[in-house]
N, C-alpha and C positions, 0 to 999 in steps of 0.2 A: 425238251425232255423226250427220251425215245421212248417207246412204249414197248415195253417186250412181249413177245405173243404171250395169250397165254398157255398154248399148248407148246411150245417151246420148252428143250432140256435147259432146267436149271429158271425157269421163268416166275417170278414170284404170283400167285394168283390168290394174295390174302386181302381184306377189306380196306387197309389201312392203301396199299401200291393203288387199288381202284378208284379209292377216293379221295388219291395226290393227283389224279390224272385232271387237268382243266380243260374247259368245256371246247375250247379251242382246238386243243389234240384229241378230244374224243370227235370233232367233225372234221379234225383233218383224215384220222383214221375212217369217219364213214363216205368221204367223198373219194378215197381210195376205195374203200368197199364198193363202191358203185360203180367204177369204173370196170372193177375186176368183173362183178357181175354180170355186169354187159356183154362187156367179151367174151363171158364163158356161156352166156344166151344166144350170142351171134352163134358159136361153135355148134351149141346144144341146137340151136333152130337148122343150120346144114346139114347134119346128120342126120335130124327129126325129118327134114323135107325131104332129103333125099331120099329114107325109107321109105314113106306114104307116098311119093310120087309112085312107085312101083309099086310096093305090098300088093294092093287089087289085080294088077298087071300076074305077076309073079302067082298068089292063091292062082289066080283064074289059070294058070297054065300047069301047075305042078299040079290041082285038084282036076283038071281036064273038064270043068264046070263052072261056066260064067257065074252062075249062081250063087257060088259058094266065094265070087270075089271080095265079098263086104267082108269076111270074116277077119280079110287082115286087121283093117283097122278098127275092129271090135275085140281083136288079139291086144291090141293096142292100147285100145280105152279100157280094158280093166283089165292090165298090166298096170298102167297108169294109176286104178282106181283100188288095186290090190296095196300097191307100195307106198300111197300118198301117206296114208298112218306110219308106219312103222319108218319110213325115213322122217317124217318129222319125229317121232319118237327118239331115233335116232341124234338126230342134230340138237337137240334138246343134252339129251350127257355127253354127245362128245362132239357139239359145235358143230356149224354152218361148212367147214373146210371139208370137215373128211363123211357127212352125209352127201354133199353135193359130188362130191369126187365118186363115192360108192353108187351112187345112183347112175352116174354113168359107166361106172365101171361095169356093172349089171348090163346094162344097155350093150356096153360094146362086147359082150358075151351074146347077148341075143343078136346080135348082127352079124358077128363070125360065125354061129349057128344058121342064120338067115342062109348065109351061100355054101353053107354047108349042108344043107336040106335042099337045097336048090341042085347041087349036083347027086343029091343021092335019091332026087324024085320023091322026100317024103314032105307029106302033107303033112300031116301031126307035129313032126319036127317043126317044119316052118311055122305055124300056129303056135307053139311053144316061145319059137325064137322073138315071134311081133310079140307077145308076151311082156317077153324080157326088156324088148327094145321098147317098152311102155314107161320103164323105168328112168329112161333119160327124161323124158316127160314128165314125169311126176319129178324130176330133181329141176328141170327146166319151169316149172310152176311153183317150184319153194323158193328161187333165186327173188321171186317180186316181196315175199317175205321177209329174206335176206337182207334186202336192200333198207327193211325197215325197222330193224333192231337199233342200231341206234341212232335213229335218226329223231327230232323233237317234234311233234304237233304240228308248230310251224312249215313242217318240210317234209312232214310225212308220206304223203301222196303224192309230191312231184320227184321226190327219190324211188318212190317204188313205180312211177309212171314210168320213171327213164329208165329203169329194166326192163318192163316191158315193152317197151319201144325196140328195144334192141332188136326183139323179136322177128321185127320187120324185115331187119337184114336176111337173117339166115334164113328166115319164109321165101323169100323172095329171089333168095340166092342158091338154097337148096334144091328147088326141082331143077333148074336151068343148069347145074352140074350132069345131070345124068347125060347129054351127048359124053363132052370130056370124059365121066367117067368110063362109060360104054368104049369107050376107044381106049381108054389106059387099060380096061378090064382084055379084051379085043388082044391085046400086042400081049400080056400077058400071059394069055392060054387061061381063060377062067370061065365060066359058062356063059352063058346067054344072058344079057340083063344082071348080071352080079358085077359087073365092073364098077358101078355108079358107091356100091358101097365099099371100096378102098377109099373112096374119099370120105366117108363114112367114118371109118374109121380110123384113120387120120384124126379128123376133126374132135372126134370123141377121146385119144390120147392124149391130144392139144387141150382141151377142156380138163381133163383128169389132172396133167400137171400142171394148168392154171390153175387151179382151187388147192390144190395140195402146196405151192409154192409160193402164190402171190395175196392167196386169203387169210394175210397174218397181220397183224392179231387177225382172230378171229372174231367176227362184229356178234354172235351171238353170245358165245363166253363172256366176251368186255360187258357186254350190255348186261347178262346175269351180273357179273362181281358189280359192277355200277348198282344196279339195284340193289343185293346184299350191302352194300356198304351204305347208300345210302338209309336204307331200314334201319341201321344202328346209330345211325345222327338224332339226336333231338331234338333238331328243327325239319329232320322231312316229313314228308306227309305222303303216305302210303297209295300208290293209285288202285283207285278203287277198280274192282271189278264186276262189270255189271252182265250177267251170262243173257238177261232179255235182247240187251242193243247187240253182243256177240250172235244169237239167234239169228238175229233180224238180216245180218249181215252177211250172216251164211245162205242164208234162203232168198236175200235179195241175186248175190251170185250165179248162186245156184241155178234159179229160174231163168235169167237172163240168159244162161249158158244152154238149159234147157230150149227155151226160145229161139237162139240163134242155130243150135244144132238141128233141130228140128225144119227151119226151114231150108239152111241152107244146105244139109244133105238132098232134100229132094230139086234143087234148082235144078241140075243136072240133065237127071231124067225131064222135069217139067219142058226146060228150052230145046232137052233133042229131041221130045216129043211132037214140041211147036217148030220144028224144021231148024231149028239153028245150029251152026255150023260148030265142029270140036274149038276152035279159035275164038268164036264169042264166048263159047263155054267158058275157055279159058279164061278169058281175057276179065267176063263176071266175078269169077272163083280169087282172081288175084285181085281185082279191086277191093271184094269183101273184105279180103287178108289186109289189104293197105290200110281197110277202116277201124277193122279192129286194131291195129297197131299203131299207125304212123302219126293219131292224135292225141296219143295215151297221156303226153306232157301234158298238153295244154286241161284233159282234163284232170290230172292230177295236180293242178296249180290251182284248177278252179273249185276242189275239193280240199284245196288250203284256204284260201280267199271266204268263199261262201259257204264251203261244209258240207259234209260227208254225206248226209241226206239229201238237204238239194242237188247235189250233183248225181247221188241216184235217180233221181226224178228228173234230172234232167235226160236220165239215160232212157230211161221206160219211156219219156215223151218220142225220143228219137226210135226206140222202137216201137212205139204204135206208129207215128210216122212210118216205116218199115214196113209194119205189117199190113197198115193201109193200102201202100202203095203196090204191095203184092198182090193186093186181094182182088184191087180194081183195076190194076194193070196187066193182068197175068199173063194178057194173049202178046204183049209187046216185050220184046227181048232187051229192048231199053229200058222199060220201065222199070223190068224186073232188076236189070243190073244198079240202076239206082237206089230199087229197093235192096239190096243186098248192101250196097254202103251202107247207106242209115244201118240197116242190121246192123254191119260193124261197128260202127260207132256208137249206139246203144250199147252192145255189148262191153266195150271197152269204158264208158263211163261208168258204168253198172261195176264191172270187174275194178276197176282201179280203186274208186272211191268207197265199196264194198268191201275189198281186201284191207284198206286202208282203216278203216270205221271195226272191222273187226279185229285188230291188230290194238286199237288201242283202247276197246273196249273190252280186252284182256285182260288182267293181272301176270306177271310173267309166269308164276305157277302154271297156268291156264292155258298159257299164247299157242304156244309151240303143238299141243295136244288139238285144240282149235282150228290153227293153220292145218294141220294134216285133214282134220274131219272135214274141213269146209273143200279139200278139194276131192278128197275119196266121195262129198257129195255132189259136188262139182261130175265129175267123171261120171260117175254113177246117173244121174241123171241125161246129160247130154247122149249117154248110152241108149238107155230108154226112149229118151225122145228120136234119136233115130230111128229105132226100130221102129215104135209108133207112129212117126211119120208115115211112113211105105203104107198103114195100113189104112192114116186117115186119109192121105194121097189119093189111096184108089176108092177111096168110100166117098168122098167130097169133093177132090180137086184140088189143085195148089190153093187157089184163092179158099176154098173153105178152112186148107188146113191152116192159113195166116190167122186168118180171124180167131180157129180155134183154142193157137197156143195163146191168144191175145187174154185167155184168164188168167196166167201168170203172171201177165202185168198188171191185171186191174189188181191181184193179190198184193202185190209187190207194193202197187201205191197206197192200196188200203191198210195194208203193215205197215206204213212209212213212219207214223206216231213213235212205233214201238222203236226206232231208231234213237230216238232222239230221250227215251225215256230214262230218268236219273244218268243221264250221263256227264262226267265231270273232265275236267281236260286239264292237264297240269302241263302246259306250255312248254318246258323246260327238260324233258323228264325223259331219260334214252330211252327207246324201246317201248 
């Protein structure tokens, strides 16, 4: 049986069409949803990399003040931390397709602003335009939500694992564009360092018409009619909604994101302070990215298996491992880059099985309004923790500041009860 979108002309979207659909064809439809997703993360991470490889480069030369380099990517984080609400608001009345598309549509507005600020030497402008280009970002962190509308208990956290996985690609893929793009920018006639984002933007039209074209049905509409229809059976039973463990799972996030931001902003400055070379820099900064991303499956399999709390816990352990390793290894440029994996990986177990845990300690009334909060606090905090880094940086030391974000974790484990409290789990049940 085909499934007609639901936002399709002429497409039926009443309780009875929802609840002819079997269980079969609603996960053929969400392993198609996942597929889509991915690819439209790969896209959204090449565009996203290839901005922040520059933004600092770029501030720092249009504002003629090193100083004022950080601002791009704080243009960026709350950009990010502005639209995380109102696109999930968004995707809530008119579905996962056309907020995920609008959000990058925003974005590729702030990036043609981007080289458009860029040849006309203003600052303001370009702080406006990382702004905007926050907004792929916040559409690029509702896609791990996406992924888990309808998908059952069962398989929750290894489907929204494997979108963020995706990640990996365009992280990886997106700085290492700017040579190519600098040389297509180059034969063009376009300024200095604005070449890298024509492939920017590409990639972000490539995404726009993947979500607009290939995200049908639409897995958050289906999964609402799914609920609505089920509500009016007399044998279902209603998923509870429990706002404590939804809590829990925001601030488990949140902290972890806090924690990882926090350090690894300042690694940077720490190893070229300790003599090391732009190339180790490097080479640290993309392992951390590998850890937050490229184990995301395995822990979102294991946040099916063993559950949504231990796997937080599993994550806090790998970041105190992290923080440890920082704090007493600080003066070895190895040690630190090891400590930077673990970072990653903490974080990533932390985020997957967190996202995952607050998703379905939701009612669907609830979900969508949640998902937005948890990453407007998500943003919002990694913000602050930057900032704050620099200041405990130069007051204590890399190693003092490891230890000191280390009370987000002992919070996180001490919350950990509240995770698990009245919470009910109906195996079965989309979204």
């Amino acid at each position: 049986m085909a499934i007609p979108p639901s936002d399709a002309p002429g497409a039926r979207t009443d309780d009875s069409d929802a609840a002819s659909l079997a269980p079969a064809e609603i996960a053929r439809v969400q392993r198609r949803s996942v597929w889509v997703l991915s690819i439209g993360q790969i896209l959204g991470g090449l565009a996203f990399g290839a901005t922040l490889s520059l933004g600092a480069v770029l501030a720092a030369e249009i504002s003629g003040d090193e100083a004022f380099s950080g601002l791009a990517a704080a243009g960026v984080t709350l950009g990010t931390a502005a639209l995380a609400v109102p696109l999930a608001s968004f995707a809530r009345r008119r579905g996962r397709r056309v907020s995920l598309a609008t959000g990058m549509a925003i974005a590729l507005v702030g990036v043609v602003l981007v080289m458009v600020a860029v040849a006309m030497t203003s600052f303001p402008l370009l702080l406006a335009a990382f702004a905007l280009v926050g907004a792929g970002q916040a559409a690029n962190l509702q896609t791990r939500f996406a992924a888990a509308d309808l998908a059952t208990d069962a398989t929750r956290g290894r489907d929204l694992s494997i979108v963020v996985w995706a990640t990996t690609i365009g992280a990886v893929l997106g700085p290492n564009l700017t040579g190519p793009g600098e040389a297509l920018g180059q034969a063009v006639g376009m300024p200095a360092l604005t070449g890298p984002y024509l492939i920017t933007v590409v990639a972000q039209l490539l995404g726009i018409a993947l979500y607009l074209i290939a995200l049908r049905p639409d897995p958050l509409l289906l999964a609402q009619r799914v609920v609505a229809a089920a509500k009016t059976a007399t044998t279902a039973i209603a998923k509870p909604d429990d706002p404590i463990v939804a809590r829990y799972a925001i601030f488990a996030v949140a902290a972890a994101h806090g924690v990882m931001v926090s350090v690894m902003a300042m690694t940077p400055v720490h190893l070229l302070h300790h003599g090391a070379s732009l190339s180790i820099i490097g080479l640290t900064i993309s392992l951390h990215i590998a850890g937050m991303y490229a184990l995301s499956p395995v822990f979102g399999i294991l946040a099916d298996r063993v559950g949504r709390v231990p796997t937080i816990l599993v994550g806090q352990a790998l970041l105190v491992g992290a923080l440890l390793t920082a704090s007493f290894g600080a003066e070895s440029s190895g040690v630190v880059t090891v400590a930077l994996v673990l970072l990653g990986l903490g974080w990533s177990a932390t985020t997957v099985a967190g996202s995952t845990l607050l998703t379905e300690a939701s009612s669907e009334e609830q979900r969508t309004r949640r998902q937005g909060l948890s990453d407007l606090i998500m943003s919002l905090v990694g913000a602050a923790g930057a900032i704050l880094a620099g200041l405990v940086l130069a007051w204590i030391g890399y190693g003092g500041l490891a230890l000191a974000v280390g009370v987000l974790v002992i919070a996180t484990v001490v919350l950990a009860p509240f995770g698990r409290r009245g919470r009910v789990v109906a195996a079965a049940t989309p979204g």
